[in-house]
Backbone bond lengths (Angstrom), bond angles and torsions (degrees), N, CA, C in turn:
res aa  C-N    CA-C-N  psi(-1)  N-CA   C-N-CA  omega(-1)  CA-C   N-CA-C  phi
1 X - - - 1.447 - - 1.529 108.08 -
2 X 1.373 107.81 153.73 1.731 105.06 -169.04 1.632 80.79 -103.76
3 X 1.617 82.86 171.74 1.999 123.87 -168.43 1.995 93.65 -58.66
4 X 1.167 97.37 -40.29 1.532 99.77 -163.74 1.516 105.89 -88.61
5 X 1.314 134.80 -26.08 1.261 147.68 153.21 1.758 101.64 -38.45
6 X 1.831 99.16 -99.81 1.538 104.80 165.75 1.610 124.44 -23.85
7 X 1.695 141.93 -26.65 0.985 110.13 176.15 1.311 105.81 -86.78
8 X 1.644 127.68 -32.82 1.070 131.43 174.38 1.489 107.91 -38.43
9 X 0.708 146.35 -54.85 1.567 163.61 -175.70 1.486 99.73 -50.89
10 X 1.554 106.19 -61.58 1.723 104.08 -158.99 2.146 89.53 -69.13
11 X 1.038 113.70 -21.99 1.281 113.99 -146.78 1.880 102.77 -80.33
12 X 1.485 95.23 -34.03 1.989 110.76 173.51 1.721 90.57 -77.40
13 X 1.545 129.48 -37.36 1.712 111.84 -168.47 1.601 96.73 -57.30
14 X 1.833 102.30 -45.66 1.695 97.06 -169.08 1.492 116.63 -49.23
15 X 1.202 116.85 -58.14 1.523 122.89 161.96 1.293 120.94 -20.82
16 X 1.257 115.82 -48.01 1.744 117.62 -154.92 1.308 71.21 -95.33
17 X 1.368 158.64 -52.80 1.198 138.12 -152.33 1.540 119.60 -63.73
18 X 1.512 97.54 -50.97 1.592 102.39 158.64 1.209 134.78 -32.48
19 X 1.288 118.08 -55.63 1.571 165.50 -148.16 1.753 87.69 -87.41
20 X 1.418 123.31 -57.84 1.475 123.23 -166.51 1.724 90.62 -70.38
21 X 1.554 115.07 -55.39 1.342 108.02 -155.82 1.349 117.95 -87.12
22 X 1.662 116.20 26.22 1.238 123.01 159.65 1.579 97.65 -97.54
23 X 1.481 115.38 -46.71 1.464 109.47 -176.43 1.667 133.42 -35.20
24 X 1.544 81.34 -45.62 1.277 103.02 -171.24 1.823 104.67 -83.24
25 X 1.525 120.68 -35.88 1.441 87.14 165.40 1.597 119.59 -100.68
26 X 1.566 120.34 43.24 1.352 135.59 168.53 1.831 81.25 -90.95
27 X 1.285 105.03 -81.18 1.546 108.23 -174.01 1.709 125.08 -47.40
28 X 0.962 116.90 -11.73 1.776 121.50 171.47 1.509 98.79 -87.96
29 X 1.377 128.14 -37.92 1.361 123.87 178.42 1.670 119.35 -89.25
30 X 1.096 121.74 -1.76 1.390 139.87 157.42 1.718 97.92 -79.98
31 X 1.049 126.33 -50.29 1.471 119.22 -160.78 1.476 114.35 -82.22
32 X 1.727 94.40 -25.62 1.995 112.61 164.41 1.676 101.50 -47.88
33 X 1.393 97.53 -59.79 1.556 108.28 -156.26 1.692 104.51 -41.81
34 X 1.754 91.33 -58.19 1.497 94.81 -153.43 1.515 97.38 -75.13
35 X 1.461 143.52 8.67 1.376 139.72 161.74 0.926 132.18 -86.30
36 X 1.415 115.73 -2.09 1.283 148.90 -145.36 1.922 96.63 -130.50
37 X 0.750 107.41 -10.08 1.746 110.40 -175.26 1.467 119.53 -83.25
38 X 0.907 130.61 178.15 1.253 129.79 162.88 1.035 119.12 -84.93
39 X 1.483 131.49 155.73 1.802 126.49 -170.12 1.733 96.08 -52.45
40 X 1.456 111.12 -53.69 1.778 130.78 -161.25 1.914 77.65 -51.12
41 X 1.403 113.76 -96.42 1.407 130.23 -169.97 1.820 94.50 -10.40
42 X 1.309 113.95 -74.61 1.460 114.67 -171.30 1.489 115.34 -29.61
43 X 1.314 127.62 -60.61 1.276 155.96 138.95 1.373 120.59 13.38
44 X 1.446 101.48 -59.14 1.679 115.05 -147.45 1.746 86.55 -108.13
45 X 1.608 111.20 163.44 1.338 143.04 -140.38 2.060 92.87 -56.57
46 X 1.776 95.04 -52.04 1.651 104.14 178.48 1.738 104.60 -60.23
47 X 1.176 117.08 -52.03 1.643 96.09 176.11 1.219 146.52 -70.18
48 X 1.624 96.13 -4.66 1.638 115.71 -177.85 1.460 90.44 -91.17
49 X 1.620 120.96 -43.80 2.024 104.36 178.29 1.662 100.87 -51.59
50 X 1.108 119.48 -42.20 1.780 116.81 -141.99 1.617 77.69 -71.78
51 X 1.502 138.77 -72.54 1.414 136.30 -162.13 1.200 99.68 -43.76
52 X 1.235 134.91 -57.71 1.514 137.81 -164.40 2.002 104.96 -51.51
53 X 1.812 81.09 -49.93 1.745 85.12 -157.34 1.929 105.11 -68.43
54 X 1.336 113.94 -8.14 1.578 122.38 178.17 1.400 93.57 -87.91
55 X 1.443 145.17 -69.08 1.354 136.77 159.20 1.804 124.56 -0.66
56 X 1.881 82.21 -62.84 1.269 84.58 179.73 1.998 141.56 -91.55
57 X 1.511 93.34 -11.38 1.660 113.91 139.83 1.499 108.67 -49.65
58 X 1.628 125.82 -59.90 1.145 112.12 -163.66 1.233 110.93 -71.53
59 X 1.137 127.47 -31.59 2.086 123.26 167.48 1.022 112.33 -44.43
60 X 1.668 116.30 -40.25 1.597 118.77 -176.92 1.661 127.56 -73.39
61 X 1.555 94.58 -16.83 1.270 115.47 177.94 1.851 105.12 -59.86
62 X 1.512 83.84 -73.40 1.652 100.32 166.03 1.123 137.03 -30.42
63 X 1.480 108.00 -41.65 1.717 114.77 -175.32 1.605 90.84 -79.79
64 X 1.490 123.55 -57.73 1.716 101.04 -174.47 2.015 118.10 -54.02
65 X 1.276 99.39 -35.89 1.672 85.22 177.00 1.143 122.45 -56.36
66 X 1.512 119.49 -20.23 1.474 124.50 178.77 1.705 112.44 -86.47
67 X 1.511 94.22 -12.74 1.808 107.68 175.63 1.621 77.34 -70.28
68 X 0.806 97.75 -92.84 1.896 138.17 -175.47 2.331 82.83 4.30
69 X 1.163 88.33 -90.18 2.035 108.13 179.78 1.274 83.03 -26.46
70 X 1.492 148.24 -107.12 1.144 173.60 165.15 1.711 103.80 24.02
71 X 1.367 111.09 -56.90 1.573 118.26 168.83 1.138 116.73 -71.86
72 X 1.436 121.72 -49.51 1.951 133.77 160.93 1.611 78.05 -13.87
73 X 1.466 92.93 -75.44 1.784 91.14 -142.53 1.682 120.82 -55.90
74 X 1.134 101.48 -27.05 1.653 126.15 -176.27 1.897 94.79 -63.86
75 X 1.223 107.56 -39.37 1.590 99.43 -165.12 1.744 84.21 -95.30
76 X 0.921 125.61 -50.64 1.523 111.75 -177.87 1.887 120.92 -39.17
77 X 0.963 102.31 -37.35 1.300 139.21 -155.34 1.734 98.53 -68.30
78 X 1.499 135.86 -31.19 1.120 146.68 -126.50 1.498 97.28 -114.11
């Protein structure tokens, strides 16, 4: 892989890194919220989005670490 390839590369990991470690404290403060509720609150239509929507941060988390592994290997690889 060329010099200008590879920075391009390191330069989208920086991104996704950003990108993960906002996710992840979007999703720790979604998961505050809904622990933070009342049993009833948990329950009802708004606490079933908030559980879902921390769930579904955390999938997103996941899919970039597998971005994340995926480049490891690309720069390992060289």
């Amino acid at each position: 892989m060329n010099k200008a390839r590879r920075k391009e590369i390191e330069d989208a990991r920086d991104l996704l890194e950003r990108a993960k470690d906002t996710l992840e404290k979007c999703r720790d403060e979604e998961r505050e919220a809904f622990d933070n509720m009342p049993e009833g609150l948990q329950n009802s239509e708004r606490g079933q989005q908030t559980d879902t929507n921390a769930s579904e941060l955390e999938s997103a988390c996941e899919v970039l670490d597998e971005i994340l592994s995926s480049l490891d290997e690309i720069e390992g690889g060289e």
